[in-house]
C-alpha positions, 0 to 999 in steps of 0.5 A: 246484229242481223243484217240489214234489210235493204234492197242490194241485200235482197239481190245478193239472197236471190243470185245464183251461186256460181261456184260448184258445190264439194261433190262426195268422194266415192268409196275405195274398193277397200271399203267395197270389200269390207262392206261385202264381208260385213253383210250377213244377210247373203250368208248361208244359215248356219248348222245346228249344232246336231249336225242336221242341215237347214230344210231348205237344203235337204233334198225334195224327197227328204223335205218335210212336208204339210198335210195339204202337200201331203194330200195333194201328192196322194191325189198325184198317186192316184192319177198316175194309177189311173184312179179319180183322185176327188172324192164326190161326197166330200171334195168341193162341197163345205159340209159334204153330200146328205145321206140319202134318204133324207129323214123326215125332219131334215126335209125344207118344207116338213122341217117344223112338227107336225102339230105345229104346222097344221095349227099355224095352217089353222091360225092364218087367214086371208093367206097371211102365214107369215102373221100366224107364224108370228102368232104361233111364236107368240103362243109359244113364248106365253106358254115358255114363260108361264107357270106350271099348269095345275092339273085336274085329276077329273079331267086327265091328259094323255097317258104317259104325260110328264109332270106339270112343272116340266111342260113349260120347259117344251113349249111344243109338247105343251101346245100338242099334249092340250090339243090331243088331250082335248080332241075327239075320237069320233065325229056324229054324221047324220044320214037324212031320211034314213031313221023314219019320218024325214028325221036324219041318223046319227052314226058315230065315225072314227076320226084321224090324228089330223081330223082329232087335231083339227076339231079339237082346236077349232072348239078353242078357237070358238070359245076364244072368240066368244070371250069379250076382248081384254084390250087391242094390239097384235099381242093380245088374240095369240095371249088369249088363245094361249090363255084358253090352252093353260086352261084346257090343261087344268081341266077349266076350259069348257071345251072338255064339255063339248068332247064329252057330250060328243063321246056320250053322242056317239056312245048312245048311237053306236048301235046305228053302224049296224044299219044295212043303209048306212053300211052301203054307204060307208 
């Protein structure tokens, strides 16, 4: 039966022993020893049974070493020769010096093709680039994921074009072989006064690859505009222009009317470049 509960019981639970507790009795030197000789932890490592000695016992010139020691002792050699240990193209730098000079298309700020820049130049307005950065990749990814283009044997690209089916796998070869398919050589300049009666002369002038670029998408731009909106959002401006240059590839746009009004222009007035006025001012 448990105790009983009451308030001298209570008293005798709570008092303080007064005898001493049985203290432990301490270790022989016998059993010191025979613990000593039971450690293994401060035994040597044991031979191999070849006979070769542990690497730690080897001596410093013996010891087998690291490629990072390795290479740190041949930068010690050199020091001691007199010669620079580090060399400047590879030590403290993560992937190492670029060769100088750099190519064209390792350059920060001409790291884009060429065509690409200049038509993004062309797409900004009121100085957003980062939305006709936005609007180029749109037009990119429209003509990634597009079918392959039917081409028109009346209205050819350039020589030297790869087959319909594989321009959508480059987008940026579709985008620049539309555009330098499409772009005028020449450009008509009227010189006032110059053909009798106030009436201007048109001389037919050469024109750059930059120019060319720049005339010919400035027409898609045009024809863009001027057809009526299918909807709103910021997809639907990059969807049509891409739309227009599908269509310039297989020979739909009317852009190719206005290049060969152009050229038949500038043919018909070629004979005005032997002018003696105009070739003073050429």
């Amino acid at each position: 039966m448990p105790p009983r509960l009451n308030f001298w019981s209570a008293c005798r639970a709570l008092s303080v022993r007064t005898r001493a507790l049985a203290q432990r009795p301490q270790p022989g030197p016998a059993t010191l020893a025979r613990g000593l000789a039971d450690n293994t932890s401060s035994r040597l490592p044991p031979h191999d049974r070849s006979g070769a000695l542990p690497p730690s016992m080897l001596p410093a010139n013996e010891q087998p070493t690291s490629p990072e020691n390795e290479a740190a002792l041949n930068q010690l050699r050199l020091i001691e020769y007199g010669l620079s240990p580090l060399d400047p193209a590879v030590e403290g730098h993560k992937y190492g010096l670029p060769e100088l000079p750099l190519p064209t298309d390792k350059h920060t700020k001409h790291r884009y093709d060429a065509v690409i820049q200049q038509i993004t130049r062309l797409l900004m307005k009121d100085g957003k680039l980062a939305k006709a950065q936005r609007d180029m990749a749109m037009i990119l990814n429209y003509l990634r994921t597009s079918p392959p283009p039917r081409l028109d044997p009346s209205k050819p690209l350039l020589p030297g074009a790869p087959p319909a089916h594989h321009l959508p796998l480059d987008p940026v070869l579709y985008l620049g072989l539309a555009i330098d398919s499409v772009a005028p050589l020449v450009k008509i300049r009227g010189f006032k006064g110059m053909a009798g009666g106030g009436k201007s002369l048109d001389v037919p002038m050469p024109l750059r690859a930059r120019q060319r670029r720049r005339t010919a998408f400035l027409w898609i731009l045009d024809v863009v505009n001027r057809k009526p909106s299918k909807g709103s959002g910021r997809t639907m401006f990059p969807h049509r222009v891409a739309e227009e240059i599908v269509a310039v590839v297989e020979g739909r746009s009317g852009v190719w009317d206005r290049r060969t009004q152009v050229h038949k222009l500038g043919t018909a007035n070629r004979a005005n470049l032997n002018n003696e006025y105009v070739k003073g001012k050429l």
